[in-house]
C-alpha positions, 0 to 999 in steps of 0.5 A: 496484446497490442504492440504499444501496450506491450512496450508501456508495460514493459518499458518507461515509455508512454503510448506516444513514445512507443508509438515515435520508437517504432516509427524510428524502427528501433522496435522488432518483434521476432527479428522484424522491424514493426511500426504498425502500433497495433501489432498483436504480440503475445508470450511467444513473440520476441519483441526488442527496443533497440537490442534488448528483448522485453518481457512482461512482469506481470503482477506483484504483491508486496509487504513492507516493513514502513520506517518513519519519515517515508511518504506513501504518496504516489509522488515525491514530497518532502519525504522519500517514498516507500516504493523507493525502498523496493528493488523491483523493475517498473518499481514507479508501477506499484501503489499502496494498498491504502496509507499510513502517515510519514511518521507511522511506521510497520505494516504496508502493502503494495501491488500494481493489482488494481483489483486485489487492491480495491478488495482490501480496502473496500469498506464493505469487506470491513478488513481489520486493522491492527495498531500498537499505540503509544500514549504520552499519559497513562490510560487506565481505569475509569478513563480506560473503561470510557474509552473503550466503551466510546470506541465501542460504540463509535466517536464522532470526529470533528469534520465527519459526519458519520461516527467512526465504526465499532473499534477494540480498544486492548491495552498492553501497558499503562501507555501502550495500546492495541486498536483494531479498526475496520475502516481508514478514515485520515489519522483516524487513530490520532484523532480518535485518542485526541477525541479521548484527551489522550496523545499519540506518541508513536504508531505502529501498524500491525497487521491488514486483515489476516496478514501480519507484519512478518518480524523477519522484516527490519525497518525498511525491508520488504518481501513479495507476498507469497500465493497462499498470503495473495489468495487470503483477500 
């Protein structure tokens, strides 16, 4: 690996930053001041910026427990976000594995595995997602006959010009539902009930393909994923 990758990688620094730190001899790889940004450097090098030795981390997998009001944007808004939350290094180089809405709560995954991500969301792997709906107004017979028929078989929403794919709709109580889906589509979940006359009161993700939201996890609270869990994708 070139030596101003491995700083990028390793510190907050840009390729043009790294690039000034070293010309400011403030980089030694091995003892010895370097300059020259295309230094290789490998596992074995000891590589410093100003007396602090530098390692990779390498990649990481990630589940939380989302609460309301935290954004999964990459960028601060109005709302804290969720990799706010995480006590990693270089925590600013994990990304979400697809969103949930800042009122939505449960199931998120992060990593900094830009191709581990992509296999979960791809849309041709179709990974089922699982949410606990609450409803303002009961849903029952007739009406919950047709709905899970119309969720069955696909809703067309306003803007899209494609129906929403095959959806199971299972309801737990009068005004508490399970919806799985196998896409993401923007409030997908909200507009699909609305499509119905049904309102959203809360929303609550559950799980991501084979992984399950762990209980041991508060609001807020997160683990790393372990091997067996990474591999499952």
């Amino acid at each position: 690996m070139r030596l101003d990758r491995f700083l990028t990688e390793t510190t907050a620094l840009t390729r043009s930053l790294a690039k000034k730190a070293m010309h400011r001899e403030e980089v030694r790889v091995d003892g010895e001041v370097v300059k020259n940004p295309a230094t290789q450097v490998d596992e074995r090098s000891v590589v410093t910026w100003n007396g602090e030795r530098l390692a990779l981390v390498g990649l990481r997998y990630v589940m939380l427990n989302k609460p309301s009001g935290v954004e999964c944007s990459a960028r601060r808004g109005l709302y804290p976000l969720v990799r706010e939350l995480i006590d990693l290094p270089h925590v600013e180089r994990l990304q979400t594995v697809g969103r949930l809405d800042v009122d939505t709560t449960g199931l998120v995954l992060l990593t900094d595995d830009g191709q581990w991500s992509h296999r979960v969301t791809s849309p041709r792997r179709r990974c089922a997602k699982v949410y606990r709906v609450s409803l303002a107004e009961p849903l029952v017979g007739d009406a919950l006959a047709h709905a899970v028929t119309r969720f069955a078989e696909g809703i067309e929403l306003e803007g899209e010009e494609k129906t929403t794919r095959p959806a199971e709709l299972v309801m737990r109580s009068a005004t508490e539902a399970e919806l799985t889906l196998h896409e993401g589509k923007y409030h997908q979940v909200k507009r699909m009930f609305a499509a119905i006359g049904h309102h959203v009161e809360a929303l609550h993700r559950e799980s991501i393909g084979p992984l399950v939201l762990d209980e041991r996890l508060a609001p807020g609270e997160w683990r790393e994923l372990t091997e067996a869990e990474v591999a499952q994708f």
